[in-house]
C-alpha positions, 0 to 999 in steps of 0.5 A: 498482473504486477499491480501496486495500490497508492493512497494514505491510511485509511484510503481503502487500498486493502479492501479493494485490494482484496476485492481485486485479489479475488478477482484477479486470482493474484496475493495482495501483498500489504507491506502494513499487515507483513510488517504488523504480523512481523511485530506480533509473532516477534521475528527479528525483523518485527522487533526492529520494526515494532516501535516505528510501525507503532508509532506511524513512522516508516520502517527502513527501506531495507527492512522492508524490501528485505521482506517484500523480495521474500514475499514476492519469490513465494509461488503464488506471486509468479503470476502477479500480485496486488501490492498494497502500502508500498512504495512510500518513498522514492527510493522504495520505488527504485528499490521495487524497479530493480526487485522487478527488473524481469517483471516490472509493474503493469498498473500503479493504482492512485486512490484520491481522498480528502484528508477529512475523509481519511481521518473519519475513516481511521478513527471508526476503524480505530474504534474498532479495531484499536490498531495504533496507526489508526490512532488520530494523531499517527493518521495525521503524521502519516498523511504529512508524510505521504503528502511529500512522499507521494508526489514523485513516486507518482511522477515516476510512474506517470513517466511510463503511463501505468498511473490511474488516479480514481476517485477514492470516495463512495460506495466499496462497489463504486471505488472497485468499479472505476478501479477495474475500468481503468484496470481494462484500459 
């Protein structure tokens, strides 16, 4: 299965991506974490990527689909994979049509969450974790521009009928049940 997961920071793509890998037995592929990884091991492609991964922006899509096509020729991908935090804009969304054209994507996940909850959501795991993009003012640039971003990547898939929006609020195991039911379908 050829899966992408949709919703702004703090929406609870990654950790239903993992429940989905396990049980799926495809990667989860987080474009957030490749990036992350990129900028702390210092690769070219992480120094060039640092400052707008720090400050919440989005990384040139050449960059990133540069190291999504490398990530995705990896073995353990032949069978599927769970892409989590990509695509962002439309023309991310076409790049991945035309990296997968022997294997396009089966479902688009869309996990629906009010902006007040993603903003509690963050700043816990800020307090946690201190990851910059969890910072409140990053998470709300990033919600503005995934309200505009977001839309017609949607419509695009929408157009193929491989969109499922669910609720994105409760419970982990609630979320992951109403994800695999649409997942059945």
């Amino acid at each position: 299965m050829r899966l992408v997961i949709l919703g702004p920071n703090g929406s609870g793509k990654g950790t239903q991506a993992k429940l989905l890998k396990d049980e799926l037995g495809i990667p989860h592929i987080s474009t957030g974490e490749l990036l992350r990884a990129a900028a702390r091991d210092g690769t070219a492609l992480g120094r060039e990527a640092a400052p707008m991964v720090e400050s919440g922006g989005l990384v040139p899509d050449d960059l990133v689909l540069k190291m999504l096509d490398e990530r995705l020729a990896a073995p353990d991908a032949a069978q599927g994979f769970i892409l989590d935090g990509y695509p962002r804009t439309l023309s991310q969304a076409e790049a991945l049509d035309e990296l997968l054209t022997d294997r396009p994507l089966d479902r688009v996940i869309e996990l629906d969450v009010a902006d007040e909850v993603i903003l509690q959501r963050c700043a816990a795991r800020f307090a946690i974790e201190h990851r910059r993009d969890d910072d409140p003012e990053v998470v709300r640039s990033r919600l503005a521009l995934y309200r505009t971003n977001i839309p017609p990547i949607i419509a695009r898939y929408r157009q193929r009928g491989i969109v499922a929006t669910i609720d994105g609020t409760g419970e982990i195991e609630e979320i992951f049940q109403r994800i695999r039911a649409a997942l059945s379908k």
